[in-house]
C-alpha positions in Angstrom: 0.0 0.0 0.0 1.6 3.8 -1.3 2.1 5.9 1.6 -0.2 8.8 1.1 1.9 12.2 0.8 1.6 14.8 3.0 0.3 17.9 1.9 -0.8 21.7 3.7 -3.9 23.6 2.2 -4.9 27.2 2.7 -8.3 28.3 1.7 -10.5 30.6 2.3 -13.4 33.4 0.9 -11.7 36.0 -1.2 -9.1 38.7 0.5 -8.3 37.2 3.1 -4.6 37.1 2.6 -4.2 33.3 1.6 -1.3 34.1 -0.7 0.4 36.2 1.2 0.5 33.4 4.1 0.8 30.6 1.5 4.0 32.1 0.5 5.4 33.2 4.4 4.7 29.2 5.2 6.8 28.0 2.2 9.5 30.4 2.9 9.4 28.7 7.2 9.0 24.8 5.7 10.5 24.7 2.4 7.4 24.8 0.5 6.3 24.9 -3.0 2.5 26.4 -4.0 0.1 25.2 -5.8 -3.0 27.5 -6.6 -5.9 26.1 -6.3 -8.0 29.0 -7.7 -9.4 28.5 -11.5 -8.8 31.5 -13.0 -5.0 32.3 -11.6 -4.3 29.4 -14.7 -4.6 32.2 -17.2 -2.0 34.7 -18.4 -2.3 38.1 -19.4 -5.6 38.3 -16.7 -3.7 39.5 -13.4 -5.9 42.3 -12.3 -9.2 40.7 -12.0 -7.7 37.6 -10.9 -6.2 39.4 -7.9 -3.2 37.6 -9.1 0.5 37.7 -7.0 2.6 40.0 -8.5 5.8 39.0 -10.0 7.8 39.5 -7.1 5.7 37.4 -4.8 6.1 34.7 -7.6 10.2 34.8 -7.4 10.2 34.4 -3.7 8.8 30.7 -3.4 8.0 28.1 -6.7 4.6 28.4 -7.8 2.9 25.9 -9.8 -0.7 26.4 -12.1 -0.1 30.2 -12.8 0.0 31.6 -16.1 -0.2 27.9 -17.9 -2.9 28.6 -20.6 -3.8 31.3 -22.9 -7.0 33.3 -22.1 -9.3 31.8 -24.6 -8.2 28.0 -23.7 -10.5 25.8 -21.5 -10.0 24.7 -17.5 -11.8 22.5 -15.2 -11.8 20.3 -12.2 -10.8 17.5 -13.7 -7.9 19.3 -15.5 -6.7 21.0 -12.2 -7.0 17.3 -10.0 -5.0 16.0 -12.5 -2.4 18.3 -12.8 -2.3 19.0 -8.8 -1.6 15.3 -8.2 1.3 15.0 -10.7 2.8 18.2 -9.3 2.5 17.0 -5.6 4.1 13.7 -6.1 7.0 16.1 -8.4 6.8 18.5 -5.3 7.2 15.5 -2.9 10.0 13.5 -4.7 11.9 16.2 -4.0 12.0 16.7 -0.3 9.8 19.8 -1.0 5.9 20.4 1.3 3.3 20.8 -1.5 1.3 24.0 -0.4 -2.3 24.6 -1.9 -3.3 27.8 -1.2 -6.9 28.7 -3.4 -10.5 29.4 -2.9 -12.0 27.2 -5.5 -13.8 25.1 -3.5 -14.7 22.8 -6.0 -11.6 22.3 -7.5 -10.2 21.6 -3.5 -12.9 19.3 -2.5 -12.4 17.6 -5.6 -8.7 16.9 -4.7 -8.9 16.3 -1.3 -11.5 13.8 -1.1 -10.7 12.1 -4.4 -13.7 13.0 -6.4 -14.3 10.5 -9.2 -15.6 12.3 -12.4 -17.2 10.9 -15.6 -14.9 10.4 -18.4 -17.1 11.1 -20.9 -15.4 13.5 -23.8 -17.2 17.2 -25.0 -19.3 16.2 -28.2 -19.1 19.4 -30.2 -22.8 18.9 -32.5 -24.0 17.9 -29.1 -22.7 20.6 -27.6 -23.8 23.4 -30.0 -27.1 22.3 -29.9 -27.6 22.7 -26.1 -26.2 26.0 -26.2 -28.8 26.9 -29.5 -31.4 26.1 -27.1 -30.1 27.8 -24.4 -30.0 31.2 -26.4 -33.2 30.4 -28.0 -35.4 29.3 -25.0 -33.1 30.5 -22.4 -31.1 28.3 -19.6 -34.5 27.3 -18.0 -34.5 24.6 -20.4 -31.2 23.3 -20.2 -31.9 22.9 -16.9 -35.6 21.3 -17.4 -33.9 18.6 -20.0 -30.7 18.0 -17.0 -33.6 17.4 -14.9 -35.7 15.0 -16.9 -32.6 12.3 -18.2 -30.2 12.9 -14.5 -33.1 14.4 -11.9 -29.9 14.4 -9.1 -27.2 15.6 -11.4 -29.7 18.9 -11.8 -30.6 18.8 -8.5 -26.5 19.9 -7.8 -26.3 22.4 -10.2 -27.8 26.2 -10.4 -30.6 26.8 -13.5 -28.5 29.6 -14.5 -24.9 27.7 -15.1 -25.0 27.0 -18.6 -21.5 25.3 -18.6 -22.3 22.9 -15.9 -25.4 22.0 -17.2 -24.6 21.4 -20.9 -21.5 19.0 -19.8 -24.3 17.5 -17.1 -26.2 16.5 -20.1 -23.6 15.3 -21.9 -22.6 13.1 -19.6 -26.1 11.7 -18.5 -26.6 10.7 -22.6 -23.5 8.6 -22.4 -24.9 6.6 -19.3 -22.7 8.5 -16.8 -23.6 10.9 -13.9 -21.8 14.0 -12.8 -23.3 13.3 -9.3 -21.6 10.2 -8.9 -18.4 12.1 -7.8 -17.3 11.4 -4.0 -14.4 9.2 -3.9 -13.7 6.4 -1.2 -10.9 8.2 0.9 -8.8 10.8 0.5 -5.2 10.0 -1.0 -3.3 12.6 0.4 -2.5 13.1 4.3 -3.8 16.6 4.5 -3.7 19.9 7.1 -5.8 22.1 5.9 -6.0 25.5 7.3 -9.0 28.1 6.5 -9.1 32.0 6.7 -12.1 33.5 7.5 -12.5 37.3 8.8 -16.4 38.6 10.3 -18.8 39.0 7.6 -18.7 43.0 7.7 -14.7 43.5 7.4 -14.3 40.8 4.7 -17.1 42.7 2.8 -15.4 46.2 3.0 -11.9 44.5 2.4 -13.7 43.4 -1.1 -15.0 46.8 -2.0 -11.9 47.9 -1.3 -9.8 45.4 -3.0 -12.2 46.1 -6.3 -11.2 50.1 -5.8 -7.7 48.8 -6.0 -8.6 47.3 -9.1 -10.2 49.7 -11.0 -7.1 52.1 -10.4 -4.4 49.3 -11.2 -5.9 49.5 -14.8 -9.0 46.8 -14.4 -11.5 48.0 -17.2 -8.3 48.6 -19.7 -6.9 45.0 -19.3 -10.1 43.9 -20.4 -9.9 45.9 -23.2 -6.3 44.5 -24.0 -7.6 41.1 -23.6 -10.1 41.3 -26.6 -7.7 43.6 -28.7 -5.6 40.4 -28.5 -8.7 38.4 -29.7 -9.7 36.6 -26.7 -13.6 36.2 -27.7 -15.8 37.6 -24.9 -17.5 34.2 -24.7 -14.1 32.7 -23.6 -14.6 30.9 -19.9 -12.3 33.0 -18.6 -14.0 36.0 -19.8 -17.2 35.1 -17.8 -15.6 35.5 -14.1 -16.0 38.2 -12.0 -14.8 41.3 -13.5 -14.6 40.4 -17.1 -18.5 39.4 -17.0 -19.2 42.8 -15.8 -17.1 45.4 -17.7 -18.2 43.7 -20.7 -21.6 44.8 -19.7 -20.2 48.2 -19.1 -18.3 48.2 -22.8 -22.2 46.8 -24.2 -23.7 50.1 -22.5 -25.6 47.8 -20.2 -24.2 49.4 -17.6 -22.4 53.0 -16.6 -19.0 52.8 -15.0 -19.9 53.8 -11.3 -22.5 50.7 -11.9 -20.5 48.4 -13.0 -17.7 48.9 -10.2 -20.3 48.6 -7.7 -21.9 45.1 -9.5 -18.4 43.9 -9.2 -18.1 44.7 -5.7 -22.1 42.8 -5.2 -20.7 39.9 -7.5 -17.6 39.4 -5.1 -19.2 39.7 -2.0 -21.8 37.1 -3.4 -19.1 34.7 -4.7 -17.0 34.6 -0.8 -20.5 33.6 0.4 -21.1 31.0 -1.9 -17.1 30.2 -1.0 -18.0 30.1 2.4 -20.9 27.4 2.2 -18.6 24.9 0.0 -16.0 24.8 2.9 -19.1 24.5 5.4 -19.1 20.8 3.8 -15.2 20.3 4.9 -15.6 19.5 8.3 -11.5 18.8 8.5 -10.7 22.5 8.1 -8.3 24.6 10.5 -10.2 27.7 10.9 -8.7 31.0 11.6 -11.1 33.7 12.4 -8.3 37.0 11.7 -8.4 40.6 11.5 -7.6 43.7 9.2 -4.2 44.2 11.4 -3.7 40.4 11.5 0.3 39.2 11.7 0.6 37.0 9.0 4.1 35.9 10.4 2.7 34.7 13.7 -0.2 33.2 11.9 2.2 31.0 10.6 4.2 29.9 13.5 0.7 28.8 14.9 0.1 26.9 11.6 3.7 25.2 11.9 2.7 23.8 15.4 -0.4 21.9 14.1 2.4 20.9 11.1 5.1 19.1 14.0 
């Protein structure tokens, strides 16, 4: 029987300093990262992405950063994949595997070895849901998820097209998307979780979207679609991009759109928070605006001995 390799995770809602610890804790225990968040996998899309700079990237090895162009396609199965090869890499070498993220999919998925269907993307299949999507809107995606895989739909949200066209997909080759949990986890996990009150997190969002918008926000999605990234690329529809594109349609004026970012953000670290309500094996550290990051991690290398 394989030894199971040990591994740290850092999650949490959005802004609440996961990098920045991720990246202290490496530095203490001769770490290497692994982001765990979806849309960091994309170059060119920093701002949005609330991506490390480049000089947080030199001080530790990061792994699943700037790996695909904008317009290319990334999912859970593509990310457990590619975390478990790097892990073992990471391992091999003497080095602690660090995933520091907030995808809570894409960590659940990993953690407690999700098993997904293996059934491959039929284009004319594919193209057809989306036709009727577009034509009688994602209602009836959803209504034909629900008819052919009744607890595949009852997983998924009526208004997440993507998920519910690969649901159906799968259910028409005999598979399920809801037949995902795996038998045990493969990895001998810590996993740590930051968390701050409801009413600080929310006005470190705002403020983090401020930051944003005067880093260059709305003009680096305007460079990604001089460079030709469609605006129906998946990466495109993620917080940020999905909104200024609304503000470059004139659904929306600019004040607007900043503030349905800011809605959309504070909405996504809830939805963030009731994944890793499911993980009852989480570490949780309840910290604060003034929080020392460096002592932090001291505390999180005594759970580590």
């Amino acid at each position: 029987m394989s030894v199971k390799r040990k591994i740290v995770v850092i999650l949490g809602p959005t802004a609440t300093g996961k990098s920045k610890c991720g990246i202290l804790l490496a530095q203490k225990i001769g770490g290497e990262i692994i982001s765990g968040d979806s849309m960091l996998v994309y170059k060119d899309m920093n701002i949005a992405t609330a991506k490390p700079t480049a000089e947080e990237l030199k001080t530790v090895p990061h792994h699943l950063i700037d790996i695909l162009p904008p317009d290319a396609s990334f999912n859970v199965v593509d990310f457990k994949t590619k975390a478990a090869e790097l892990i073992e890499d990471i391992a091999k070498r003497g080095k602690v595997p660090i995933i520091v993220g907030g995808t809570g999919l894409y960590l659940k998925a990993l953690l407690e070895n999700y098993q997904f269907a293996q059934t491959e993307a039929q284009k004319e299949l594919r193209s057809s849901l989306e036709a009727l999507a577009k034509k009688e809107g994602r209602e009836a995606l959803y209504a034909r998820l629900t008819q052919i895989d009744p607890e595949a739909a009852s997983q998924l949200k009526v208004n997440d097209n993507r998920r519910l066209i690969r649901a159906i997909e799968v259910a028409m080759e005999g598979e399920s998307i809801s037949q995902t949990k795996g038998t045990a986890s493969p990895y001998d996990a810590v996993v740590f979780g930051l968390n701050m009150e409801r009413p600080i997190l929310y006005d470190r969002i705002n403020a983090r979207v401020d930051e944003m918008v005067k880093a260059g926000v709305f003009e680096e999605t305007q460079k990604l679609l001089e460079q030709g990234v469609p605006p129906y690329a998946q990466s495109m529809t993620s917080i940020g991009y999905r909104q200024i594109l609304k503000y470059q349609a004139g659904d929306y004026d600019k004040e607007e759109c900043i503030n349905k970012i800011k809605q959309a953000t504070r909405n996504f670290a809830k939805r963030q928070i009731t994944w890793y309500k499911q993980m009852s094996y989480i570490k949780w550290f309840n910290i604060t605006p003034e929080e020392d990051y460096g002592k932090l991690v001291e505390t999180m290398i005594s759970y580590l001995n």
